[in-house]
Every structure is written in structure tokens, then in C-alpha cells.
N, C-alpha and C positions, 0 to 999 in steps of 0.2 A: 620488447616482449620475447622471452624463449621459447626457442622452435621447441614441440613437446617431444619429450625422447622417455618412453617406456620400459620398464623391464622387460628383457623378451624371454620367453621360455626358455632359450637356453642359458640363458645364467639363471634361473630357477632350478632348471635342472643341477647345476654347478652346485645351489647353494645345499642343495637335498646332499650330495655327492658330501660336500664340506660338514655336515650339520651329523654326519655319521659319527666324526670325531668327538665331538662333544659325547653322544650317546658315551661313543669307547669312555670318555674321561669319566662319564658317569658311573660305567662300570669299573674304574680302573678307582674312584674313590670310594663305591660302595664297599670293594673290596679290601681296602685298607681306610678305615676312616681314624687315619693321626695326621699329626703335623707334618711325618716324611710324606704322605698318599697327597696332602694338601700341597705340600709345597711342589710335588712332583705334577700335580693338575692343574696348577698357575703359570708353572713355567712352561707344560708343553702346551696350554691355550694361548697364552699370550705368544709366544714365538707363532704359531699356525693362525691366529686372529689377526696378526702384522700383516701375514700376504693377502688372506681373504680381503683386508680392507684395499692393498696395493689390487689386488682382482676389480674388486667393486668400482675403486677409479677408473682403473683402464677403462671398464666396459662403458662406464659414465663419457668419455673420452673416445676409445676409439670400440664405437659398438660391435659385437660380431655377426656382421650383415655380410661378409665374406667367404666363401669357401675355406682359405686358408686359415684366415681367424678361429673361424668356428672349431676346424679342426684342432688346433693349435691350445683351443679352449678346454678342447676334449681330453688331450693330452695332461693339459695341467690337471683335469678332474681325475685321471690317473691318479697322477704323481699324490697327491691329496690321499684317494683312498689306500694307496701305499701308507701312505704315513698313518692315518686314521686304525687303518691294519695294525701295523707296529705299535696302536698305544700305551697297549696294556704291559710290553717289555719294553719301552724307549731310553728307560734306565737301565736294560739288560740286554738280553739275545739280539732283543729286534731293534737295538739302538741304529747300527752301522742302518739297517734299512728303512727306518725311519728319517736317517741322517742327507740319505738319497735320495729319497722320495721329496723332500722337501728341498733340495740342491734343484732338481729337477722342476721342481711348481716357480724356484726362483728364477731357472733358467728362462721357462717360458715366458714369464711374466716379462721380462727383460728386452725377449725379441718383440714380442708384442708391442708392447710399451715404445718401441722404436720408430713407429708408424706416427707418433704422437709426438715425440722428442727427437727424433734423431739420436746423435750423439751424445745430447743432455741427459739421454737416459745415466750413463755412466753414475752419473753424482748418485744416482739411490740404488742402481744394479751391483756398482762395485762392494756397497757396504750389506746390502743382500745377501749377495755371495759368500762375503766373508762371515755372516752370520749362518747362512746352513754348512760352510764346509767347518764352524766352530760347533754346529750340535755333530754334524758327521765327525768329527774326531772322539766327539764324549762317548761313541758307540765303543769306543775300544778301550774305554776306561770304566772302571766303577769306581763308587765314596766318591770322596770329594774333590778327585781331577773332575769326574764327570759334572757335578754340579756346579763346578767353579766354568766351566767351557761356555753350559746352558746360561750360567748370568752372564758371561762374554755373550754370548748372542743377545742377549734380553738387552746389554750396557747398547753394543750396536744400534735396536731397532728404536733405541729413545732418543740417543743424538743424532740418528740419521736427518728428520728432519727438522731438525736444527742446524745441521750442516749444509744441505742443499739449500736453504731460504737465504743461509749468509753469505756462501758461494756465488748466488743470483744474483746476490745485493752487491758484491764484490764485481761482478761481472760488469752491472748495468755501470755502476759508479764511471767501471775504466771506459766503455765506450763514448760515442764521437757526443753522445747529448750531455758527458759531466756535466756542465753547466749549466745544465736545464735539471738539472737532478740533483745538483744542492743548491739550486732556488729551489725545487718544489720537491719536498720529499717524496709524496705519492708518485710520484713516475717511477723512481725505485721501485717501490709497494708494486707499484701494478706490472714493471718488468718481471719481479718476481713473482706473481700471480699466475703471469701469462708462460712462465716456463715450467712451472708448478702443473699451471693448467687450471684453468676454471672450470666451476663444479657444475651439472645443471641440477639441480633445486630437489623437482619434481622425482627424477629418476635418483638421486642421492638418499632421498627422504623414504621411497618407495623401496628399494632396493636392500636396505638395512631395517624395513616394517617386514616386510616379506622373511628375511632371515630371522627375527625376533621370532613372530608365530611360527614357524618349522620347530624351533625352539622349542618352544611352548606345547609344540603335537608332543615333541621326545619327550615331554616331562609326564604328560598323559600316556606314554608308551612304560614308561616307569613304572605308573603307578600297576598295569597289566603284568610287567615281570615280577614286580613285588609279589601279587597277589598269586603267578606261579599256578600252580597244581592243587593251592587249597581249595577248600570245599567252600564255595559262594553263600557263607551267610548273614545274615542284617549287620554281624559286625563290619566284615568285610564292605559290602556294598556301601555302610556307613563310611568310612575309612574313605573309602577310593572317592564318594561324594565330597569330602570333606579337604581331601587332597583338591581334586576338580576345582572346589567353589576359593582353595586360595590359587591358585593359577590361576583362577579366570579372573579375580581381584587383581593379580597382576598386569595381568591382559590389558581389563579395564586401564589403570593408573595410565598405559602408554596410550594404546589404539585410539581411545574416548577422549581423553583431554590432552594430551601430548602431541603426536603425531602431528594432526590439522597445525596446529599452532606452530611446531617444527620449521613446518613447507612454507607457511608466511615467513616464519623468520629467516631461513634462507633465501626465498626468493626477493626479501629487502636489501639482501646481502651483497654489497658489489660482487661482482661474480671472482675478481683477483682475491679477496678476503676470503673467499669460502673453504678454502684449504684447510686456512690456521682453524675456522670454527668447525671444521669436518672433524678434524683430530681431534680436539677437545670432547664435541658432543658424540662423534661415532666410532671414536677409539677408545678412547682416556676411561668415558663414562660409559659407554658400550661394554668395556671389557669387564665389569662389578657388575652388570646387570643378565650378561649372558652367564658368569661361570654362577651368581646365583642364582639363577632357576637350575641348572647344572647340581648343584650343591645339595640345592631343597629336593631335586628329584631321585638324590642321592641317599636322603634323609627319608624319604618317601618308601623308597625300594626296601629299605633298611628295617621300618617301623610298620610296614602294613599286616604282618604275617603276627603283628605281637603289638594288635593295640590295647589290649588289657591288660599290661603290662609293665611294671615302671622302666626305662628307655636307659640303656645305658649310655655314659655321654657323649659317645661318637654318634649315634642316629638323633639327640636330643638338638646336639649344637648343630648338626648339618640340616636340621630343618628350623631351627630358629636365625642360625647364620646363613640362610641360601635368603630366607625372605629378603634378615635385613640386607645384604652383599647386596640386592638387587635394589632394595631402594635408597641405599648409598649411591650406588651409579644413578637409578633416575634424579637424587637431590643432584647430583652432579650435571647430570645431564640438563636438565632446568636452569639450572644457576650457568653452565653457560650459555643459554639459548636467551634466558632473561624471562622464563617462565614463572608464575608463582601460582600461589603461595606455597611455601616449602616447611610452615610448621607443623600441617598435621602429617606430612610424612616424615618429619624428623622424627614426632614423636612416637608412630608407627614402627618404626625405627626403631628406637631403645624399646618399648614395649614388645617389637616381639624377641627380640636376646632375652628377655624378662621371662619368654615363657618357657627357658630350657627346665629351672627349676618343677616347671610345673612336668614335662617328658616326663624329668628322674624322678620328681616323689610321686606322682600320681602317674599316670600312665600315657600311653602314647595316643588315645582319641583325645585325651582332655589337652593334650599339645595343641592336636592339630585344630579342635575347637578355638583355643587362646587365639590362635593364628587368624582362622577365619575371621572369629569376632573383632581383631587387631584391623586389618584393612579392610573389612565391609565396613570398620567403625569410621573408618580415614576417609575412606571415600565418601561418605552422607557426609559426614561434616566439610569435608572440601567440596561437594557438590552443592550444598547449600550457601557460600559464602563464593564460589566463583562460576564462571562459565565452564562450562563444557568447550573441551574445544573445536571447532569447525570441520566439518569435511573438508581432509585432505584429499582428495580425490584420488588416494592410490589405491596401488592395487589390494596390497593388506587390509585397506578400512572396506572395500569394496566386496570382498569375500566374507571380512567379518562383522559388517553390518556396521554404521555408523554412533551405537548408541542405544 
């Protein structure tokens, strides 16, 4: 049985510190809602989503129950709101400080991460490195030297681990057990588990619930900047209701039957295995789920000031493309944990793309209705034909009620 290992308040604090950027990216798509505003919100989530998750392990690993740690924690929450700062210019002015700030979150990560690894850190510090001094170059370029840098960093953090697991395998092969490790392949498997590092369950599952809802606050802080300095009436309060009741539909889909379900399946999970299914479920399928609620709250800002309105297509698609982005990643996120069933949210899915039309010919409440009635409708019918799933006993379900 694993020893229990909790989130502690100061990686809560960290993740507040992290969770600012997203806000930035909110505001850096409401302001440009095209293809350059989108492509420019993907690449700098996903590059700054690579280290929070390398944060999340370490702390899983080597907790900050330390003077030094802590401090050293503090520093990278710096380095973080450096970059967070810089989001709105990362393709301009504030690229070079953006470029630094994030050189810095790697460096730390790195010493850190040494307590853990030793020297093996190298194998994911070295290619770390080489991916923020790759966006720190794009600061001194614009067009497409700079974009072509940012997918050099993006190309980096997707073969990195792919590199270190073969590296490991390579390792184990040449030492004194060969021949106990091509009789039994799992000795491989589990050397490279064990230099990877095994995950614990409970604080993995917690850890990435806890960051979800902070999320999920920003998009309810959205809907308040939207609404701005107009004058509070039934439309408005209708609107922001109506925003609310599909956030908290998303909410539901994860905290209510996801999560609990999550922690069983990792905690089934040899502990050397948990790596490859961390990536998968709290990267791969994490990264479509965070940037859309990001996207919808983008859509939100966009459309609350003008719900009787027809939506022009940048707030129509950023609120029918944030729901479905988000339960793309949960189909994703299910189908690797081995959760089901995943029809009524496929078809949640294509239904709500379906309701851009309705934004542009009819107006933006009758969207946000389409919307609502789309996943209140998915969830009665997936609530009726499966379980709810279990108390995961974290800290997320414990704040926000089991159900």
C-alpha cells in the first residue's frame, strides 16, 4: 500500500501563480480571435503546460518539505509569472523576457529534479534547455523565423520522452543483469520506471483535479470581465447564468464521474507504468481540455456584452470550439484510463460545433442555451445508463463536494 502523499499548499500556491497564464492566453485570444491569436495560444500553452507537468512530477517525487526546496519552488513561481507577464507580447517586445523567464522555470526544475535523479536528470534537462533557449531566440525574431523556433521547441518536448524511456532501455540492456532482461522483458520496463520514477496515485490524480478547478474559477472570472461596467440587467445576469450552468456541466463530466475513477486506475497501475499513462491522460488529453475551457472563456468575454445579438464567427466558434476542445480531451482522457462510455460525449461533441450556426443566425443567448441544453442533455443520459464515479478522496472532490 502507498505511504499517503498530499498536496501541500505550496504547490497550490504555485499552481494559482501558473494558472495566471492561462487567464493572460485568455486575454491574449479574446483579443485576437483568428487562426494567428489561436495558433499563437497553443503554442505558448503547450510549451509552459510541458514544465507545470515536469513541476507536478517533481513535487510527486521529491516533495517541498525543505527550506531549500521550498525556496527554490518559489523561485520557479517567479520565473512562471515572468513568462505569464510576457504573454500578451511573446510573439513581440516581451518575446526575449518571456524567452528567460521560462529558461529560468527550466533551470530550476533541473536542480531540483537532481535530489531525485542525480545525474539522470541530464536526459530531460539537457532537451529542456535546448527548448527554452529555442523560444528565447524566437524573442529576437518576428514572421516565421519566430514561429518556425516555437515548433523547434514544441518538436523537442514531444520526443523528449521518448528519448529518455529508450535511453533507459538502452542503459538497463547494457548493465551486469543482460541476461535477466532478455529472459524477462519487464526488468527493462521497470528499470526504466524506476529512473523515470514512479508516480504516487493519490497526489498525481489530486494535483492535476486541484489545477482543473482554478481553471474553471478563471473562466467564471471571465465571465465578470466580460460583463465589465455594463449595467446588470435580466439579460446580463441571464448570460453569465447561462455561461455558469455550462462550466459547471464541465465541472460535473470530470470531478463527478471521472476523477474517483482516475485514482482507482492509477492506483491498479504498477507504479513503473504510471509515467507512460501520466502522459497520455495528464498531458496529451490535459492539454485540449485545459486550453478549452481557456477558449470558451474566451468566447464568453467576447459574447456577454452582445447577447441579443447575431455573434460574429470569432466569439461563435470560440464558444462552441472551447466546449467541444474540452471534451475532446476528456474522450481522450477516458479512452486512456479505460473509462466509459464515451458515446454521449462524442455526440455532445459534434452537437455543440453544431451550435455555431445558431451564435451567427440567431444570437448569442440562444448559443449559450444550445450549449447548456447539449451537456445537461449528455449528462442525464450518461447518468442514467452508468455509474457515477467514486469518491476519489482528493482534495478537488473534497472542496467541491462529491456529487
Amino acid at each position: 500500500m502507498e505511504t499517503e502523499h498530499r498536496v501541500s499548499t505550496l504547490e497550490l500556491f504555485f499552481d494559482l501563480v501558473f494558472v495566471f497564464t492561462i487567464t493572460q492566453l485568455t486575454v491574449l485570444l479574446a483579443d485576437d480571435l483568428s487562426l494567428r491569436g489561436a495558433g499563437q495560444v497553443v503554442l505558448i500553452f503547450t510549451v509552459l503546460f510541458w514544465m507545470y507537468g515536469g513541476y507536478a512530477h517533481l513535487t510527486n517525487q521529491v516533495p517541498p518539505d525543505r527550506t531549500v526546496r521550498r525556496v527554490l519552488l518559489m523561485l520557479a513561481m517567479g520565473a512562471f509569472l515572468v513568462c505569464a507577464l510576457a504573454v500578451p507580447t511573446a510573439f513581440g517586445a516581451g518575446g526575449i523576457a518571456f524567452g528567460l523567464g521560462y529558461l529560468l522555470v527550466v533551470l530550476v526544475h533541473s536542480a531540483l529534479f537532481t535530489q531525485a535523479h542525480g545525474r539522470g536528470v541530464l536526459w530531460f534537462a539537457l532537451p529542456n534547455a535546448l527548448c527554452a533557449l529555442s523560444v528565447t531566440a524566437a524573442g529576437f525574431f518576428d514572421g516565421l523565423p519566430a514561429w518556425g523556433l516555437w515548433m523547434l521547441a514544441l518538436l523537442l518536448q514531444f520526443v523528449t520522452p521518448v528519448v529518455v524511456q529508450r535511453v533507459a532501455a538502452i542503459g538497463s540492456a547494457g548493465s551486469s543483469v543482460e541476461a535477466e532482461t532478455e529472459a524477462k522483458p519487464e526488468v527493462a520496463e521497470q528499470t526504466v520506471g524506476d529512473q523515470l520514477g514512479g508516480m504516487n496515485a493519490a497526489h498525481l490524480v489530486e494535483r492535476h483535479g486541484l489545477l482543473l478547478i482554478i481553471v474553471f474559477g478563471e473562466s467564471v472570472i471571465a465571465i465578470g470581465i466580460g460583463v465589465g461596467s455594463l449595467p446588470l440587467s435580466f439579460g446580463i445576469a441571464g448570460g453569465a447564468f447561462l455561461a455558469l450552468t455550462i462550466a459547471s456541466a464541465m465541472w460535473w463530466m470530470y470531478f463527478v464521474r471521472d476523477e474517483g475513477r482516475a485514482e482507482e486506475v492509477f492506483a491498479r497501475t504498477p507504479p513503473e507504468r504510471r509515467f507512460k499513462l501520466a502522459m497520455v491522460a495528464y498531458y496529451y488529453a490535459f492539454l485540449p481540455m485545459l486550453l478549452g475551457i481557456a477558449v470558451f472563456a474566451a468566447g464568453v468575454k467576447k459574447t456577454i456584452g452582445h447577447l441579443g445579438e447575431h455573434l460574429h464567427t470569432g466569439p461563435a466558434v470560440a464558444l462552441a470550439g472551447g466546449v467541444a476542445l474540452y471534451l475532446a480531451g476528456d474522450l481522450a482522457f477516458r479512452a486512456a484510463l479505460g473509462i466509459g462510455p464515451a458515446r454521449y460525449r462524442a455526440a455532445a461533441l459534434v452537437l455543440a460545433l453544431a451550435t455555431v450556426p445558431v451564435g451567427m443566425g440567431w444570437t448569442g443567448a440562444g448559443q449559450l442555451v444550445a450549449l447548456a441544453c447539449v451537456l445537461v442533455g449528455a449528462l442525464v443520459a450518461e447518468g442514467g445508463r452508468s455509474p457515477a464515479a467514486p469518491a476519489g478522496g482528493t482534495a478537488a472532490a473534497a472542496v467541491m463536494g462529491s456529487g
